[in-house]
N, C-alpha and C positions, 0 to 999 in steps of 0.2 A: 161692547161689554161695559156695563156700569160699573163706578167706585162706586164702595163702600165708605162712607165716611167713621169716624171712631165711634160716633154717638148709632147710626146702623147695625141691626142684627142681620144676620146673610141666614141665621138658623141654624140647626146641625144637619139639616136634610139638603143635601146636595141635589138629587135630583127635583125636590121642590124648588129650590133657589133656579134651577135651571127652566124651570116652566115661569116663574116670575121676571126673568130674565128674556123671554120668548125666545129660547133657545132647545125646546124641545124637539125629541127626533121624530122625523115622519112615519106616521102609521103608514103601515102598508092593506089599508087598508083599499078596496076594491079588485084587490090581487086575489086572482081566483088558484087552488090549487092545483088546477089544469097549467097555469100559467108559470105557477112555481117550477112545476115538471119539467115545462119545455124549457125554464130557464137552467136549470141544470144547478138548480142550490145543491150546494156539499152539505152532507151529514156528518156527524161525528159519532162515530159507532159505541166502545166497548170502556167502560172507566169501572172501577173498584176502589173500595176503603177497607179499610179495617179496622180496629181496637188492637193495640198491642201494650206489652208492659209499660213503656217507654212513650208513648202517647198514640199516632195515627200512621197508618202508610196510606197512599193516597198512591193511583197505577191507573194510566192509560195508553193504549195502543196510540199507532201514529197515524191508520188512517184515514183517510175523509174521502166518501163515497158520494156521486151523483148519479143516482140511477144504477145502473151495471158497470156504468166505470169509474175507477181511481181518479178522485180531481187530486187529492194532495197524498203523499206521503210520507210527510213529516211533519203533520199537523200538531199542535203541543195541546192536549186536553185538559192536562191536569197544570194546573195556573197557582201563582201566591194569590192569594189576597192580601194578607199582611205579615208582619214575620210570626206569628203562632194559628195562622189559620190558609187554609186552600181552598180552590172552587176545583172540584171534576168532572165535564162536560157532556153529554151527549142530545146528539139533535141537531137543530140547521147550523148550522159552523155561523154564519156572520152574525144575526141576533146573540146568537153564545156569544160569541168572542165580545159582541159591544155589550152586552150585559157585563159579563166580568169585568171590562176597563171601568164601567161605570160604578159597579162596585166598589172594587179599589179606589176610586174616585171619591166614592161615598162611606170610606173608612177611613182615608186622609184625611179628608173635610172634617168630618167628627170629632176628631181628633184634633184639629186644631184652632177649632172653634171650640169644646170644650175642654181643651187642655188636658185629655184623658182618653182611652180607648175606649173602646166599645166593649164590651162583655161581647162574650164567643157566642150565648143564648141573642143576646140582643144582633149580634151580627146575623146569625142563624133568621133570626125577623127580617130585616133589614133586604135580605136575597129572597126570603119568601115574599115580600111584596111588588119585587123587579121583576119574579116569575109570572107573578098574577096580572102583574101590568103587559105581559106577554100574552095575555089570554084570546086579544082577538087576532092575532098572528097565528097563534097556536090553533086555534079554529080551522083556519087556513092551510093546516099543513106545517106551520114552523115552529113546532115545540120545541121547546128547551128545558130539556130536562137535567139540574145539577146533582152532584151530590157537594155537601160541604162539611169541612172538616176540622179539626183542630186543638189545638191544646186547653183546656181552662186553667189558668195558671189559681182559681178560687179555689177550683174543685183537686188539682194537682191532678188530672185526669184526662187522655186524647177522648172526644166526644165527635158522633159521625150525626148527621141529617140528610134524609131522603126527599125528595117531594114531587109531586106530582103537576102535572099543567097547569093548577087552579091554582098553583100557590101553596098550594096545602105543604106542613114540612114537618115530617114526623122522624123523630129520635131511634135510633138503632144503637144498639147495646152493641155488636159484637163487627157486623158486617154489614154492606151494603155493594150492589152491581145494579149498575144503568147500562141502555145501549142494547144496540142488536144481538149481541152477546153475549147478554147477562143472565142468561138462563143458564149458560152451560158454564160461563165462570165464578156464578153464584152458584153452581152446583159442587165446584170443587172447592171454594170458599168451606161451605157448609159442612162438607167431610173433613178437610182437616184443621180446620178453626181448632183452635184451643182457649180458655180465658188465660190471659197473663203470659200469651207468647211473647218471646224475645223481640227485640228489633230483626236478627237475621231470617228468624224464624218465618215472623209475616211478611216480611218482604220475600223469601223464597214462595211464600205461601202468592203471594199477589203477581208475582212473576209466574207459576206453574198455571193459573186461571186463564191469564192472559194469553199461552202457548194454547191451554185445551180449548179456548172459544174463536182464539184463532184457523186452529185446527178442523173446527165445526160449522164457523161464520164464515161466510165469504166478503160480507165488509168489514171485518174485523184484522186487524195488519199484526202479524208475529214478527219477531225480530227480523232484518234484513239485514245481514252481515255482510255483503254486495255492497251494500250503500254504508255501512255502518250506522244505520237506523236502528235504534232500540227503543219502549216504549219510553215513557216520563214516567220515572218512581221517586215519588218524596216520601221523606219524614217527617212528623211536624211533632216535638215532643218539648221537655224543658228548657232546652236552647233555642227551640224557635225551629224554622223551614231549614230542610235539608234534604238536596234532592241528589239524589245518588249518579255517580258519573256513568257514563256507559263501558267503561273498562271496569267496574264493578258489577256492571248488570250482563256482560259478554260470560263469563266465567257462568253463569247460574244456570243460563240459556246452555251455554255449551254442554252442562253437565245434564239438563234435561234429554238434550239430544242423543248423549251418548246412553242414558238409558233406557230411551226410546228403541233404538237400534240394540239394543243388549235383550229384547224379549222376544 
């Protein structure tokens, strides 16, 4: 790895400085998606955001499917990126998960090469063009599809972003669900959304989606009290990431259950 000497720009683009560098990662390209199958790549199923008063809730199940069976369960989808923003995953587990390290990679750098953060819209770029640089993998079979989250400390507002394989990354006002089970967790999302819910509120709200698409998906992982596995739920609002303990998220779960069995 080269120095930089004082009079050197290294740039604010991390992943550029890393291709200047000849240290970029290998395409996987001539990887047929017959190949991907028999290698038994993990998926990452079921993630959720929100809008609440207080900034974002950000919820993902724990587990990672390879075909019909469990390869992980307690896979962690929902990641910091920095202390007022998060990435929530769905799609091949290993390109996610090196995207996101790169990410954060590529918000430290920024940062310290410009002596300043990154705006949360500009962050929101910054991942939509790591997805897009995903595109011929995603061809293939390895999509990565995020959602990203976070506080605008400009705007004094939690702000969510969806996007799609190409890159594309489009702004949601209220909610957002990726993942094999985000039809049925974006469907109870949608009913009891409120504008200007509480912190308890959406986070009860992003716990109950996760039980129902659980409930509906088969790669999609509900609590496991056996293991003491609970999904990943953050906060990201005017203090920054705060990701709730699982003696916090046992009590919610619990109380779904018992009114499950009460009908």
């Amino acid at each position: 790895m080269p120095l930089f000497g004082t009079g050197d720009d290294p740039g604010s683009s991390f992943p550029e400085l890393l291709k200047r560098v000849g240290l970029t990662s290998a395409s996987p390209s001539g990887m047929s998606t017959d190949v991907m199958r028999e290698l038994g790549v993990p998926h990452a199923t079921t993630c959720v955001a929100l809008t609440c008063a207080d900034g974002v809730v950000m919820a993902g199940d724990r587990r990672a499917t390879a075909g019909n069976l469990i390869s992980h369960r307690s896979m962690e989808k929902v990641v910091q990126a920095d202390r007022y923003s998060g990435v929530a995953i769905a799609g091949a587990a290993g390109p996610a998960m090196e995207m996101i390290r790169l990410f954060q990679l590529q918000l430290e750098h920024y940062e310290k090469v410009e002596g300043s953060t990154l705006s949360l819209e500009g962050k929101a770029n910054q991942l939509s063009m790591m997805v897009r640089s995903n595109l011929q993998a995603a061809m293939m079979g390895m999509v990565v599809i995020p959602i990203f989250g976070g506080y605008d400390l400009r705007r004094e507002c939690g702000r969510l972003w969806d996007y799609d394989a190409t890159g594309g990354r489009y702004e949601e006002r209220s909610h957002v669900a990726t993942g094999s089970g985000s039809l049925h967790a974006g469907t109870v999302i949608k009913v009891g959304y409120r504008p200007e819910m509480s912190r308890d509120e959406a986070v009860d709200l992003a716990v109950r989606s996760l039980w129902e698409a659980a409930d509906a998906d088969t790669a999609t992982g509900g609590p496991d009290a056996l293991r003491g596995i609970y999904p990943v739920v953050a906060v990201i609002g005017a203090g920054g990431w705060d990701r709730l303990a699982d003696d916090d998220l046992a009590p919610r779960f619990e109380a779904i259950v018992e009114e499950v069995r009460s009908r």
